[in-house]
ChimeraX commands (.cxc) that place a marker at each C-alpha (Angstrom):
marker #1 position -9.72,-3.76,-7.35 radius 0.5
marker #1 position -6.25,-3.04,-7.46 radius 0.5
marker #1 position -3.81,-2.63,-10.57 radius 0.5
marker #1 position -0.42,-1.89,-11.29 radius 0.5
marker #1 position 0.59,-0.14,-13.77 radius 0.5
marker #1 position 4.41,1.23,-14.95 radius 0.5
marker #1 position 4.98,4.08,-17.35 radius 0.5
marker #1 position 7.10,7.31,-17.42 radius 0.5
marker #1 position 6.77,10.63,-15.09 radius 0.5
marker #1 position 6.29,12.86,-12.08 radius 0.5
marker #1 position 8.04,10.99,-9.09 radius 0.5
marker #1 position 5.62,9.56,-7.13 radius 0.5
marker #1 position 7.22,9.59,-3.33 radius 0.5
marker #1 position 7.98,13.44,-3.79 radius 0.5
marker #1 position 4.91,14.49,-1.28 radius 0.5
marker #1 position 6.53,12.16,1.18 radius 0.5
marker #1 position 9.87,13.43,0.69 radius 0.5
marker #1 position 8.45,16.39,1.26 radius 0.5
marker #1 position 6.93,15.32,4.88 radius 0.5
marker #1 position 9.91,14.01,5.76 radius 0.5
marker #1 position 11.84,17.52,4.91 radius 0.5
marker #1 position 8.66,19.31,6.83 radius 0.5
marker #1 position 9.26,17.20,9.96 radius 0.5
marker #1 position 13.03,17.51,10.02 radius 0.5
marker #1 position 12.93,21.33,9.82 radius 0.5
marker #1 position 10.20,21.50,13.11 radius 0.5
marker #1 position 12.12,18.19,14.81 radius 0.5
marker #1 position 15.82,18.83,13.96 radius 0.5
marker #1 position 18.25,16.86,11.40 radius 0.5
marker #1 position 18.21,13.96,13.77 radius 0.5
marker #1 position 14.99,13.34,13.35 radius 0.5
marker #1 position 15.52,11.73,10.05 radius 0.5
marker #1 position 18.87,10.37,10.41 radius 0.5
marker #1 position 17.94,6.76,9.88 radius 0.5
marker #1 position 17.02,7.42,6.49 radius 0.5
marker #1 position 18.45,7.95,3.27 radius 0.5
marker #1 position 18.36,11.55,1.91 radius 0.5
marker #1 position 15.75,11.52,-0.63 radius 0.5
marker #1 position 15.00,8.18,0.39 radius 0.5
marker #1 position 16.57,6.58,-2.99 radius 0.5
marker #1 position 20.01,6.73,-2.69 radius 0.5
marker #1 position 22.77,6.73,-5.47 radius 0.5
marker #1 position 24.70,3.94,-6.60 radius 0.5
marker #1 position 27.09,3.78,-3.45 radius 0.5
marker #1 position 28.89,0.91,-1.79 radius 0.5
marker #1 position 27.63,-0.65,1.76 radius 0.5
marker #1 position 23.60,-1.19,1.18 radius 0.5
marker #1 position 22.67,-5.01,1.56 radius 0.5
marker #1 position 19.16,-5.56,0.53 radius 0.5
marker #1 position 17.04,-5.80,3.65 radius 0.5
marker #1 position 15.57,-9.42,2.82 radius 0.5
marker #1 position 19.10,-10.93,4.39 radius 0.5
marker #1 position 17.83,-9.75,7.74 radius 0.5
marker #1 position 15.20,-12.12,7.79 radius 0.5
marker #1 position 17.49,-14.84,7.59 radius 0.5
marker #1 position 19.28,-16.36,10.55 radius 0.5
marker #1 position 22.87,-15.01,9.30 radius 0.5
marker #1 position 21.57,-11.48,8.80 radius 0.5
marker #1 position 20.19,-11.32,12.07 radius 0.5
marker #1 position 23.00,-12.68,13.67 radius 0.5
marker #1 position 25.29,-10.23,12.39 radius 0.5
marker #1 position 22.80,-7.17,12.75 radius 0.5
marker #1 position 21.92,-8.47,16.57 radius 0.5
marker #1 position 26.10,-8.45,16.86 radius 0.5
marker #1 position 26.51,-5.21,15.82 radius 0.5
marker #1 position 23.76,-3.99,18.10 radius 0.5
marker #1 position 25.47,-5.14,21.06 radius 0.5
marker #1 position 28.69,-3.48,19.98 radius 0.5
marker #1 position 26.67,-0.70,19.78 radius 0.5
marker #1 position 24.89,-0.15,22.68 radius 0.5
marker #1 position 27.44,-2.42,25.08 radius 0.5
marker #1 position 24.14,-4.58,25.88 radius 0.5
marker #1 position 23.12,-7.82,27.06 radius 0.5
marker #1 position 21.77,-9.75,23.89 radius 0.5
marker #1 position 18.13,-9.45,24.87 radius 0.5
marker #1 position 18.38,-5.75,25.01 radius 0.5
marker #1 position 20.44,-5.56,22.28 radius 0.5
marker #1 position 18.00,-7.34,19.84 radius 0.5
marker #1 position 15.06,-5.22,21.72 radius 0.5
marker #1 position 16.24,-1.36,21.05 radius 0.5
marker #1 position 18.04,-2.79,17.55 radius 0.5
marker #1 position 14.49,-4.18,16.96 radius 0.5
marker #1 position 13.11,-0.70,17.83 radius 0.5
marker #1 position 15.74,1.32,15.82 radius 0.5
marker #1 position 15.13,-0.86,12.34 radius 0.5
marker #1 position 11.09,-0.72,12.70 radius 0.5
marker #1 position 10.52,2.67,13.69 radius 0.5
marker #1 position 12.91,4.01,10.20 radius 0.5
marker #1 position 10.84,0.99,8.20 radius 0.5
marker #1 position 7.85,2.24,8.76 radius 0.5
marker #1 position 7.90,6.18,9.04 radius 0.5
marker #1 position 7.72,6.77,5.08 radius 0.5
marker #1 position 4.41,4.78,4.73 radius 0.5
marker #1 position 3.36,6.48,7.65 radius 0.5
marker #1 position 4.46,9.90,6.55 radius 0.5
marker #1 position 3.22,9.36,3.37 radius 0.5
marker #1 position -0.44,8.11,4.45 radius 0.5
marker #1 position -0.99,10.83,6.59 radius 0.5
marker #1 position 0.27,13.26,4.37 radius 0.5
marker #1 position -0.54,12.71,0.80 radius 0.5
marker #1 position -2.38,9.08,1.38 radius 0.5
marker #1 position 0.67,7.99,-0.94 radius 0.5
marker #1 position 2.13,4.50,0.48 radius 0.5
marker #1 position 5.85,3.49,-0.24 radius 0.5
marker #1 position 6.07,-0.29,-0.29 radius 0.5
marker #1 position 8.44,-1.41,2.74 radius 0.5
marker #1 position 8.83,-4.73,1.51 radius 0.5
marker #1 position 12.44,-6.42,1.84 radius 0.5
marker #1 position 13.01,-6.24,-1.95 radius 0.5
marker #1 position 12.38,-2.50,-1.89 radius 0.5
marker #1 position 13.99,-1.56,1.12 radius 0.5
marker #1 position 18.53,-1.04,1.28 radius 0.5
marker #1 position 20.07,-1.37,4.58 radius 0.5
marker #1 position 23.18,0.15,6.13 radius 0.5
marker #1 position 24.28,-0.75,9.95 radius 0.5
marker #1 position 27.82,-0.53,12.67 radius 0.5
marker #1 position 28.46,-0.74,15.63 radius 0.5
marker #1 position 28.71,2.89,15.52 radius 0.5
marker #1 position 26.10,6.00,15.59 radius 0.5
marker #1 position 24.22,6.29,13.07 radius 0.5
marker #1 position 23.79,2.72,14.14 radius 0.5
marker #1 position 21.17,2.08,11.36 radius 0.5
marker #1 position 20.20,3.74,8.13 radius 0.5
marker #1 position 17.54,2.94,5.40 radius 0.5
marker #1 position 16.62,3.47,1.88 radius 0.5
marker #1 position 14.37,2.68,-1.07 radius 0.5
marker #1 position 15.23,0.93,-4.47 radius 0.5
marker #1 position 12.85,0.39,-7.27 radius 0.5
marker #1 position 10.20,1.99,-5.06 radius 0.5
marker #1 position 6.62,1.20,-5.93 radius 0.5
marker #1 position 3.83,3.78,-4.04 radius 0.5
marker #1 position 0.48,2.73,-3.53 radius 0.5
marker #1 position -1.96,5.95,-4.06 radius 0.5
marker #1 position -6.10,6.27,-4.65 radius 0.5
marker #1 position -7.15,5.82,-7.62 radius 0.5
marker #1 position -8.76,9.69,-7.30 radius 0.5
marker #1 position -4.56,10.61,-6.64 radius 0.5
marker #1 position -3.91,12.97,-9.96 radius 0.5
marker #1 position -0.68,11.29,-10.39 radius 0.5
marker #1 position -2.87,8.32,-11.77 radius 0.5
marker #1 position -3.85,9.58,-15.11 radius 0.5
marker #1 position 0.41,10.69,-16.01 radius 0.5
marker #1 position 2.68,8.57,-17.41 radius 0.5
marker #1 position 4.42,7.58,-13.77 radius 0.5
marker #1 position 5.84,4.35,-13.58 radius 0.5
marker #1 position 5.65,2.09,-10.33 radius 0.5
marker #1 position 2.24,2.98,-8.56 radius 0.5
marker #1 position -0.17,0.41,-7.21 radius 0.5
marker #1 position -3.95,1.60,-7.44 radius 0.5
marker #1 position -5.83,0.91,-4.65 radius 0.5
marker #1 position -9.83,1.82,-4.28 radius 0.5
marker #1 position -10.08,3.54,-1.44 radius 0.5
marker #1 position -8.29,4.46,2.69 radius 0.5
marker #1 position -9.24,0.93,3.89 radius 0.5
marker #1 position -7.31,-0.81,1.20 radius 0.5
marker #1 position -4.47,1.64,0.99 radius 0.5
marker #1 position -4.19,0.63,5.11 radius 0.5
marker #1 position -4.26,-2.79,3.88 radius 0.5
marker #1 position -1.42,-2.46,1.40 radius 0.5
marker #1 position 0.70,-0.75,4.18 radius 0.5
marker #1 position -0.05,-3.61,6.19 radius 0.5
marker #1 position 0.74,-6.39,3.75 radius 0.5
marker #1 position 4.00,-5.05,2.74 radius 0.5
marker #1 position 5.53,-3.50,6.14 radius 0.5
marker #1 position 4.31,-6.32,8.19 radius 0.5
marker #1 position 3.20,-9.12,6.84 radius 0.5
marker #1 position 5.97,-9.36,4.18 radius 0.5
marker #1 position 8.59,-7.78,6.45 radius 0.5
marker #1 position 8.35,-7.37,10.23 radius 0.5
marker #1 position 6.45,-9.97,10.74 radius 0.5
marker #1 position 9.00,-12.91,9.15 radius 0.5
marker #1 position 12.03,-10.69,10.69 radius 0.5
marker #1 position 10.37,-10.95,14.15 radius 0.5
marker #1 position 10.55,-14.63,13.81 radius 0.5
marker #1 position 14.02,-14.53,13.27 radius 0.5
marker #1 position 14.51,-12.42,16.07 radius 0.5
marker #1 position 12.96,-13.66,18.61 radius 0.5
marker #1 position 15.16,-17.54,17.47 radius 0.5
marker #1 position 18.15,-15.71,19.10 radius 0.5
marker #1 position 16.83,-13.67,21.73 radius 0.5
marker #1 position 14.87,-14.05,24.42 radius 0.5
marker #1 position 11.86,-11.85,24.13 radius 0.5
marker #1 position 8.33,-12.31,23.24 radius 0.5
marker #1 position 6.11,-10.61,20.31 radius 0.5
marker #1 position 4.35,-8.64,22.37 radius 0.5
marker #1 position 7.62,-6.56,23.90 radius 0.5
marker #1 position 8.57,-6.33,20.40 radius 0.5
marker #1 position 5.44,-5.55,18.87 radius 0.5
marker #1 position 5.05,-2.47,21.49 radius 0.5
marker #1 position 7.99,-0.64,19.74 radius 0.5
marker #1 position 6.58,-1.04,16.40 radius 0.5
marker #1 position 3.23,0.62,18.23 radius 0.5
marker #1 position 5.56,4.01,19.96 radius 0.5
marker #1 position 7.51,4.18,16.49 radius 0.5
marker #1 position 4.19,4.51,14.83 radius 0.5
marker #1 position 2.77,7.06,17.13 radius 0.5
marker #1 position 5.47,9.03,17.28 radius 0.5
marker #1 position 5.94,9.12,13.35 radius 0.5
marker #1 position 2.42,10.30,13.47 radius 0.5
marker #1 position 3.24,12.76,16.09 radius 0.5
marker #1 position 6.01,14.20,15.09 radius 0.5
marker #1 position 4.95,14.06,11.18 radius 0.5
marker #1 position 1.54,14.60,10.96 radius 0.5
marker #1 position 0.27,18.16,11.92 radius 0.5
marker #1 position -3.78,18.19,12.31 radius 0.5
marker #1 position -6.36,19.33,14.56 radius 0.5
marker #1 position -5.65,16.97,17.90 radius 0.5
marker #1 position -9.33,14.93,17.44 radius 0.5
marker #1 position -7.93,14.26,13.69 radius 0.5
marker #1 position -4.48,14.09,14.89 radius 0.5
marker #1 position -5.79,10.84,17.59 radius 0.5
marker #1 position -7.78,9.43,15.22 radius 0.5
marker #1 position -5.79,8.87,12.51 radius 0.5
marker #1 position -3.15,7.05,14.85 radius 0.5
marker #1 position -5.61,4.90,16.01 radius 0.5
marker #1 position -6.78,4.38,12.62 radius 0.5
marker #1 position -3.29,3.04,11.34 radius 0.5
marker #1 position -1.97,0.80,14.31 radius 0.5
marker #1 position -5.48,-0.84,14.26 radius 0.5
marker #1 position -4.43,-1.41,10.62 radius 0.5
marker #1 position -1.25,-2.87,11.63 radius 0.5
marker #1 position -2.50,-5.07,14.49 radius 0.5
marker #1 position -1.00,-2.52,17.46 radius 0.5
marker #1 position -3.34,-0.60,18.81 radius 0.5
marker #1 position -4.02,-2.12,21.95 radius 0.5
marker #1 position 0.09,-1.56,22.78 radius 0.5
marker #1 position -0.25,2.52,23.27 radius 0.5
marker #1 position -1.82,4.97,25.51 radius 0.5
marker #1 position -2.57,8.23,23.38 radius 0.5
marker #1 position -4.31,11.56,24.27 radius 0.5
marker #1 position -3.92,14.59,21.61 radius 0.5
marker #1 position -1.66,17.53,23.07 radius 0.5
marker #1 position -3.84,20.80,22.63 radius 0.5
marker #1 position -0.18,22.53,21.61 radius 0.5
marker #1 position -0.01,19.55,18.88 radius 0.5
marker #1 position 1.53,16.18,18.28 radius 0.5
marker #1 position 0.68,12.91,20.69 radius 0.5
marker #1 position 0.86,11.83,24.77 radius 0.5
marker #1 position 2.19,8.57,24.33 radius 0.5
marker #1 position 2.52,5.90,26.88 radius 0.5
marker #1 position 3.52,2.62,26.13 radius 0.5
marker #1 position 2.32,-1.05,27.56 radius 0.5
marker #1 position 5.59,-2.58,27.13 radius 0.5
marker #1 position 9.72,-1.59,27.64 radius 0.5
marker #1 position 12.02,-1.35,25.16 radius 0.5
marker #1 position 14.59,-2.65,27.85 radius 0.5
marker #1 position 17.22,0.75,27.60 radius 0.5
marker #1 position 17.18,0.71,31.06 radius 0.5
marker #1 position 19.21,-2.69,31.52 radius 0.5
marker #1 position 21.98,-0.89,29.56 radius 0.5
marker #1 position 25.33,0.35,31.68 radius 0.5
marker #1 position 24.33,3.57,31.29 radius 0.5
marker #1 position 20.52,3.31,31.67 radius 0.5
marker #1 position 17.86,5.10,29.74 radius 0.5
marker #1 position 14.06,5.72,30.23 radius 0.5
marker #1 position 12.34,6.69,27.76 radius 0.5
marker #1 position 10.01,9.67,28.21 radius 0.5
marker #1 position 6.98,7.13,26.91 radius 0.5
marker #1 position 7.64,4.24,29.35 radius 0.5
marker #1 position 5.41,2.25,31.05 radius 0.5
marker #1 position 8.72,1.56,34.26 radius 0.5
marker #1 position 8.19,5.78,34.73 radius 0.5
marker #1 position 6.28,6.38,38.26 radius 0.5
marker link #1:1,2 radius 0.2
marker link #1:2,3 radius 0.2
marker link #1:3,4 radius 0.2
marker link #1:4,5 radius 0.2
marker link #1:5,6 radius 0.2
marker link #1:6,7 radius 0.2
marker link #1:7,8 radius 0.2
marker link #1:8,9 radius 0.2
marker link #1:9,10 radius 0.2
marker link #1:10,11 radius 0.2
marker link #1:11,12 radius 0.2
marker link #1:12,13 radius 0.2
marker link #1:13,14 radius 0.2
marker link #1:14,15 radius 0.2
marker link #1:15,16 radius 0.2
marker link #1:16,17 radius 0.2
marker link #1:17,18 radius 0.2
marker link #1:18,19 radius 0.2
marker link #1:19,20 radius 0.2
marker link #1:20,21 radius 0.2
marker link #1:21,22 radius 0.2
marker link #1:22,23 radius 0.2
marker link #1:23,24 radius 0.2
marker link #1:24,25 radius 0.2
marker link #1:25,26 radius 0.2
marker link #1:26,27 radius 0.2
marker link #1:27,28 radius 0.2
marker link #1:28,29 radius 0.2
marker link #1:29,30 radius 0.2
marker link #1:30,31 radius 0.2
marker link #1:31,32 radius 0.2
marker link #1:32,33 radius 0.2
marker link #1:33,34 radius 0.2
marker link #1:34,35 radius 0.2
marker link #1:35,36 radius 0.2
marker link #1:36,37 radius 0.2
marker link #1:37,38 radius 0.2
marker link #1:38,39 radius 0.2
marker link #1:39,40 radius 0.2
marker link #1:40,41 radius 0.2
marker link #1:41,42 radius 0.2
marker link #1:42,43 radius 0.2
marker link #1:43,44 radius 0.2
marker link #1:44,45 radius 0.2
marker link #1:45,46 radius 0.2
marker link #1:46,47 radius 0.2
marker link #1:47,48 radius 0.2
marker link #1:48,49 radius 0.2
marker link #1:49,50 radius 0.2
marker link #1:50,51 radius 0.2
marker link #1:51,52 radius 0.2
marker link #1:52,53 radius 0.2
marker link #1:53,54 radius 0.2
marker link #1:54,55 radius 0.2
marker link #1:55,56 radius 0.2
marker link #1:56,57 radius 0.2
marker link #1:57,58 radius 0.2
marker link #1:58,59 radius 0.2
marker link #1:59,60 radius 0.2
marker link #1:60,61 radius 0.2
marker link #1:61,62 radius 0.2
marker link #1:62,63 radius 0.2
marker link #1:63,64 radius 0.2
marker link #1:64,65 radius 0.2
marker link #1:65,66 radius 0.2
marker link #1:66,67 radius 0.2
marker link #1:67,68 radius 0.2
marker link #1:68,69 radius 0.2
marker link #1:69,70 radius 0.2
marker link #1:70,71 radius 0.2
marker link #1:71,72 radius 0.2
marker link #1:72,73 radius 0.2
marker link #1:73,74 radius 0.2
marker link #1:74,75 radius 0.2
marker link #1:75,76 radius 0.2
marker link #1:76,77 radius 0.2
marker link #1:77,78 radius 0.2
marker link #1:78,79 radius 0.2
marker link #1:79,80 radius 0.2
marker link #1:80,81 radius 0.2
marker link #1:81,82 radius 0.2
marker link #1:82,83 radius 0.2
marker link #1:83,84 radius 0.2
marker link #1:84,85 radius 0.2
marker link #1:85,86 radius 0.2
marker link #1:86,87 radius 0.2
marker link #1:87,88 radius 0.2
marker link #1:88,89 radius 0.2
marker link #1:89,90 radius 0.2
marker link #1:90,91 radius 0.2
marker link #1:91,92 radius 0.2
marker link #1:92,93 radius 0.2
marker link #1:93,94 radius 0.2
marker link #1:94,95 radius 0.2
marker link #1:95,96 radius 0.2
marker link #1:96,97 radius 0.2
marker link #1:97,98 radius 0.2
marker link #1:98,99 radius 0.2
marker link #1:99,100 radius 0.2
marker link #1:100,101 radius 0.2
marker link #1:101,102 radius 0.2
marker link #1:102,103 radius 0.2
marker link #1:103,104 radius 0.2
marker link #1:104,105 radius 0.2
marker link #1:105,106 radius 0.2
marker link #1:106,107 radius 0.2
marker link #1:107,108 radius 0.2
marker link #1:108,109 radius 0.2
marker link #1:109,110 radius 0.2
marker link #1:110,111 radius 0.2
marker link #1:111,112 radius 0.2
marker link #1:112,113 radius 0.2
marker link #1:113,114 radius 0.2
marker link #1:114,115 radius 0.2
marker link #1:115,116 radius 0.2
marker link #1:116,117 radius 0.2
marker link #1:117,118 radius 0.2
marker link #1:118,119 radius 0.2
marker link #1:119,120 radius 0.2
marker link #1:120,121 radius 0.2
marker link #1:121,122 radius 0.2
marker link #1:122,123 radius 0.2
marker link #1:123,124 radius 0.2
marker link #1:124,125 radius 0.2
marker link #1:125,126 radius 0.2
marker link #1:126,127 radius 0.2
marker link #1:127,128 radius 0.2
marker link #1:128,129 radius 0.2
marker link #1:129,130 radius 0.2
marker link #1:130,131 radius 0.2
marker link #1:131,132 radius 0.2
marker link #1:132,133 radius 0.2
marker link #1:133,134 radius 0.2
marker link #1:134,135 radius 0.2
marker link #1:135,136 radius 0.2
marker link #1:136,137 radius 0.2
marker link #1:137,138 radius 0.2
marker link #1:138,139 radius 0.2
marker link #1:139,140 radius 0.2
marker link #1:140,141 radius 0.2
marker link #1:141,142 radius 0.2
marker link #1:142,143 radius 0.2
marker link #1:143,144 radius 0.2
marker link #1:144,145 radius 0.2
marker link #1:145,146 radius 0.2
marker link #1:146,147 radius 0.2
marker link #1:147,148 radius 0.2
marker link #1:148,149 radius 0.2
marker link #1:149,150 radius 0.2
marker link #1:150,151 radius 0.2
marker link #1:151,152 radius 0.2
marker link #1:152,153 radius 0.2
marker link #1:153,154 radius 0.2
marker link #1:154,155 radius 0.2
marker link #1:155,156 radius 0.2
marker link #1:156,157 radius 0.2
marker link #1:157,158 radius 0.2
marker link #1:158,159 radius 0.2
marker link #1:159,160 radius 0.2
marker link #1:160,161 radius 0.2
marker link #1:161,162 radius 0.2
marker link #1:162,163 radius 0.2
marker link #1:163,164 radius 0.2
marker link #1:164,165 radius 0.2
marker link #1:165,166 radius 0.2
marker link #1:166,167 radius 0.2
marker link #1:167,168 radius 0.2
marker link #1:168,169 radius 0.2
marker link #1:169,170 radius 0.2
marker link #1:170,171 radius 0.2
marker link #1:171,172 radius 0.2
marker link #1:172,173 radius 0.2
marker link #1:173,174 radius 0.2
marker link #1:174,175 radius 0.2
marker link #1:175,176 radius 0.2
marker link #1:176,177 radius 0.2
marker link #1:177,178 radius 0.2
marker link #1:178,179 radius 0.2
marker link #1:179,180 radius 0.2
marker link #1:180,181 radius 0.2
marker link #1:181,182 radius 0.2
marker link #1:182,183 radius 0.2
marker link #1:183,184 radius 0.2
marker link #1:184,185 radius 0.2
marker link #1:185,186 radius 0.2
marker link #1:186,187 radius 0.2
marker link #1:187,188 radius 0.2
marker link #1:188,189 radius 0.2
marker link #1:189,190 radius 0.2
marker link #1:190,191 radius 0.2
marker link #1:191,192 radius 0.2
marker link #1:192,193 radius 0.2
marker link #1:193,194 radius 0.2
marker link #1:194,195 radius 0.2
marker link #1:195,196 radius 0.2
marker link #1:196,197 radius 0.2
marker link #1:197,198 radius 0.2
marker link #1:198,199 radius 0.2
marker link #1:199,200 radius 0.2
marker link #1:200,201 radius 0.2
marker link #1:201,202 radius 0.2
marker link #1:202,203 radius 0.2
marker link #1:203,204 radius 0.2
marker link #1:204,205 radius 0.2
marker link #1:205,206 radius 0.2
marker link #1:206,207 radius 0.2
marker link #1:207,208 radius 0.2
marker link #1:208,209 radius 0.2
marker link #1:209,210 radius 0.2
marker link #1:210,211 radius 0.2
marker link #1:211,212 radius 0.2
marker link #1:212,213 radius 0.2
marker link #1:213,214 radius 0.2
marker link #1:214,215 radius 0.2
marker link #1:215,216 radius 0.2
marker link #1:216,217 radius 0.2
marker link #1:217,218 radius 0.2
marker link #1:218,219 radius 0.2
marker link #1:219,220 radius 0.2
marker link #1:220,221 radius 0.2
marker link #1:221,222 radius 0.2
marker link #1:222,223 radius 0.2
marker link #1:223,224 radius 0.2
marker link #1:224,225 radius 0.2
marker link #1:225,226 radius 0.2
marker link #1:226,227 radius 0.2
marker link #1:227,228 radius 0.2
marker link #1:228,229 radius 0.2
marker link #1:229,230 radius 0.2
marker link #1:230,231 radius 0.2
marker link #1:231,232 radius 0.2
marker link #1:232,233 radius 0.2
marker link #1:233,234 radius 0.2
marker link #1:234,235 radius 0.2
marker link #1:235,236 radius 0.2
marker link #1:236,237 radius 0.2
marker link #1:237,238 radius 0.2
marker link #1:238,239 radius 0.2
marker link #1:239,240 radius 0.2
marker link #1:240,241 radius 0.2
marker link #1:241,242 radius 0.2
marker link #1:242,243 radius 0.2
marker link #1:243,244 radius 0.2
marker link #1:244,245 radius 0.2
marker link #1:245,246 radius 0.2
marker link #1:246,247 radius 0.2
marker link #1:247,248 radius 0.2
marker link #1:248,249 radius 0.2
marker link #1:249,250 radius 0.2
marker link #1:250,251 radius 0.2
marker link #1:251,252 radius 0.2
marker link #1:252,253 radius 0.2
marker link #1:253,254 radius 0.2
marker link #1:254,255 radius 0.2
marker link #1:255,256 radius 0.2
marker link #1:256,257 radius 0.2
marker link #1:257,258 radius 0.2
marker link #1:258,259 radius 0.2
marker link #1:259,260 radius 0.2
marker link #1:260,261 radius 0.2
marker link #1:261,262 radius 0.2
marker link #1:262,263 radius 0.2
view
């Protein structure tokens, strides 16, 4: 059974602010630029709260700036913008699952965006974070406001799903696919890399623990039939993807290293 309870504290996302820090210093700076330091950012002007991009005039003007961006056709444009805002959505829950089983909510009332037509192109953050942790977690018996108890892995996987897809990608796909012409399952395919290579490049296990766990959180999310994996014996993930993000259509094209176009 799951409870919420709210009192005073520890800070409950600091293991998976501490994940994220671990995989920027092996991966470079880069590797974290579309999020907020910290993840909760101060009281600064230019965040919009996520939920308008799962309305038709948020998506318009996000899709907009993508195309400024990347100097795309509109159906790329909405496919690597697509790609860009799901892969930074989800790599704190999945950071913080296969770290510290410790889930930040990614649900469009928790969740500040930033985005230009310039690089960074995209940036996220957190507000009023709630994280979802076992009810074994230690942090349950301090006075820590905003944590969701959960039972056990199964139902932690379940809250991750609930509140990154079902409450957020999943209405925001919708919307999406209105204005562009491209179907769930291209789509869909980029949440699938962006998981596996937030697992890959954040999670550092034993490569039969390492493959396992992936494939134990995008069957969560409904993705795992999108992704070719195989554990590297050096560490991280072989990933090969079902389905193109489209970079190659732009002027100056791009293929990815985990394309399904590559011979």
């Amino acid at each position: 059974m799951t409870a919420l309870i709210s009192r005073t504290a520890v800070d409950p996302l600091a293991p998976v602010i501490a994940g994220l820090a671990r995989m920027g210093l092996r991966h470079g700076k880069e590797s974290l630029q579309g999020l907020s330091t910290g993840l909760v950012p101060p009281h600064t002007p230019g965040w919009r709260a996520a939920g308008e991009l799962l309305t038709a005039e948020g998506v318009r003007e996000w899709l907009d700036a993508a195309a400024r961006r990347w100097d795309a056709q509109p159906h790329a444009a909405a496919a690597l913008a697509w790609k860009c805002y799901s892969y930074w959505l989800a790599l704190p829950a999945v950071i913080g699952f296969t770290g510290s089983r410790r889930v930040p909510l990614m649900t469009p009332d928790h969740v500040l965006v930033r985005f230009s037509d310039r690089q960074p192109f995209l940036t996220l953050a957190l507000r009023r974070p709630v994280t979802a942790v076992l009810a074994t977690d230690p942090i349950v018996a301090t006075d820590t406001p905003g944590l969701l108890i959960v039972d056990d892995e199964d139902e932690l996987l379940g809250v991750m799903r609930r509140s990154l897809v079902d409450a957020h990608l999943d209405p925001m796909l919708d919307e999406v696919r209105k204005q562009a012409r491209l179907g769930r399952r291209t789509l869909w395919g980029s949440v699938a890399s962006g998981v596996s290579y937030a697992i890959s490049r954040g999670h550092v296990a034993p490569p039969d623990v390492l493959l396992d766990t992936a494939h134990r959180v995008l069957a969560a999310l409904g993705a795992d039939d999108l992704v070719d994996l195989s554990a590297r014996d050096q560490g991280g993930l072989d990933i090969k993807r079902r389905t193109c993000c489209l970079a190659f259509t732009l002027p100056t094209p791009k293929v990815c290293s985990s394309c399904c176009i590559r011979a």
